[in-house]
C-alpha positions as CSV (number, residue, x, y, z in Angstrom):
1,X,-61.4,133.7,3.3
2,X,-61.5,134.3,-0.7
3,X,-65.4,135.7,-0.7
4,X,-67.3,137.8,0.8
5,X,-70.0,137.2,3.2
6,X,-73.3,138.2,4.1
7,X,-75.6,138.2,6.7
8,X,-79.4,139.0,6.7
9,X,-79.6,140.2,10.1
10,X,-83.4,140.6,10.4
11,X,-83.8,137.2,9.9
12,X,-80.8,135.9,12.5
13,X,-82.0,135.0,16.0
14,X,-80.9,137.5,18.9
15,X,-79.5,135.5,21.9
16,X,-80.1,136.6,25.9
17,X,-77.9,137.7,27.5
18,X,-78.6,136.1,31.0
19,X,-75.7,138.7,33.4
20,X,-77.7,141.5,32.1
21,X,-81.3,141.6,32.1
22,X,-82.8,143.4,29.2
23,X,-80.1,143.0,26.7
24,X,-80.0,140.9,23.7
25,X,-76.7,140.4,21.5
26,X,-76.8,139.0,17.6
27,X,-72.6,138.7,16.9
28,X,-71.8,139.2,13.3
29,X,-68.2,138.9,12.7
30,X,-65.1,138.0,14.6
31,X,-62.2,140.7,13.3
32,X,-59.5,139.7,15.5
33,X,-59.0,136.2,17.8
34,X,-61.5,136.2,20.0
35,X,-62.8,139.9,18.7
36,X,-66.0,140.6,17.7
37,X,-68.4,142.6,15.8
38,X,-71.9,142.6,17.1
39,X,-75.3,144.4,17.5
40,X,-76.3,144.8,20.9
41,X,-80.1,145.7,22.4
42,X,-81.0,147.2,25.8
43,X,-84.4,147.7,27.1
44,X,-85.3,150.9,28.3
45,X,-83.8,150.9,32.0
46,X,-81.3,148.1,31.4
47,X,-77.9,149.2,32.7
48,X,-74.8,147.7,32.1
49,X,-72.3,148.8,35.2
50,X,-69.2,150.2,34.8
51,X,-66.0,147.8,33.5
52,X,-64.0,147.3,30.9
53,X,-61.9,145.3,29.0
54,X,-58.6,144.3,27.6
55,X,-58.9,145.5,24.6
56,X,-59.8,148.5,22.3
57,X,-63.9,148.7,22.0
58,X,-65.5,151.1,19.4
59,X,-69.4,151.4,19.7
60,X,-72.2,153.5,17.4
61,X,-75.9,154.3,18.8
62,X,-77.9,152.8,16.0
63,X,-81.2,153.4,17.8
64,X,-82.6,155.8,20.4
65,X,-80.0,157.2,23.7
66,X,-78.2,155.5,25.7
67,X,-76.0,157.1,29.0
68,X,-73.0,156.4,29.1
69,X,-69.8,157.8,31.3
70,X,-72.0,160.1,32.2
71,X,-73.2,161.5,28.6
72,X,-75.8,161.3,26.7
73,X,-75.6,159.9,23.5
74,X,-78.5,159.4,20.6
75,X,-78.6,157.7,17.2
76,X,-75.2,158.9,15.6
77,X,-73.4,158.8,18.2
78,X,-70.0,157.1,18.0
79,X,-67.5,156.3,20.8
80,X,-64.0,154.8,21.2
81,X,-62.8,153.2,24.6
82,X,-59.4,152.2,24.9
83,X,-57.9,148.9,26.3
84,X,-58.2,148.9,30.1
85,X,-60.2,152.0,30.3
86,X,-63.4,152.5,32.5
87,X,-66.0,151.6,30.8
88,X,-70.0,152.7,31.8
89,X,-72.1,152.5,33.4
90,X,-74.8,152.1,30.1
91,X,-77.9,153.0,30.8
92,X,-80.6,152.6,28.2
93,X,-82.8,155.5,29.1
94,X,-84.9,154.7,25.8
95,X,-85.4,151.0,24.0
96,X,-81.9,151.1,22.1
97,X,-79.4,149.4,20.0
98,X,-75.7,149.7,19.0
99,X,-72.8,148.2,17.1
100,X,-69.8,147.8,18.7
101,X,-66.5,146.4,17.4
102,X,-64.1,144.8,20.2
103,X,-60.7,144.0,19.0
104,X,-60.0,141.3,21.3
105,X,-61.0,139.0,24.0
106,X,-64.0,140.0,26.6
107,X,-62.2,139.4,29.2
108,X,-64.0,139.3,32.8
109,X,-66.3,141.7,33.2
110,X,-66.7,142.9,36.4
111,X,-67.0,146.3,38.4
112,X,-64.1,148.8,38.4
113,X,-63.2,150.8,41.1
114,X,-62.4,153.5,39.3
């Protein structure tokens, strides 16, 4: 790529995303093969159950508080999870959003038993 690129995100449309009721996703950028940059939304009450995946993940509250590994986090907040690492549960005990940066494939996300 020799420019730069932009994106008007309030005028992109959010996709569903169906495994997860309450949750919308609008991707933004792909970093890495099969990476991705992307804002993510969760109704108040959505939760997300622990997993993880096989790759670093780096994620910023943009929007109200979100639970997560058993902490409270609020707009500001910023956390790193490392490849393979439990992951969750995310609750969404308010209406929020975040950005999170995944350097690498999803993976299957399923429960851990950890």
């Amino acid at each position: 790529m020799t420019q730069q690129t932009f994106i008007n995100t309030n005028t992109q449309q959010w996709d569903e995303i169906k495994e997860f009721s309450g949750t919308q996703i609008l991707p933004l950028a792909e970093p890495v093969p099969q990476g991705s940059i992307h804002r993510l939304r969760m109704s108040a009450g959505t939760i997300i159950p622990v997993h993880h995946h096989p790759c670093d993940e780096y994620v910023y509250v943009i929007q109200g508080t979100i639970e997560t590994g058993g902490r409270e986090c609020k707009a500001g907040t910023f956390w790193f999870t490392p490849a393979n690492a439990k992951n969750g549960s995310h609750k969404a005990i308010t209406d929020v959003e975040i950005i999170t940066i995944r350097l690498g494939e999803m993976g299957v996300v399923e429960n851990c038993k950890n």
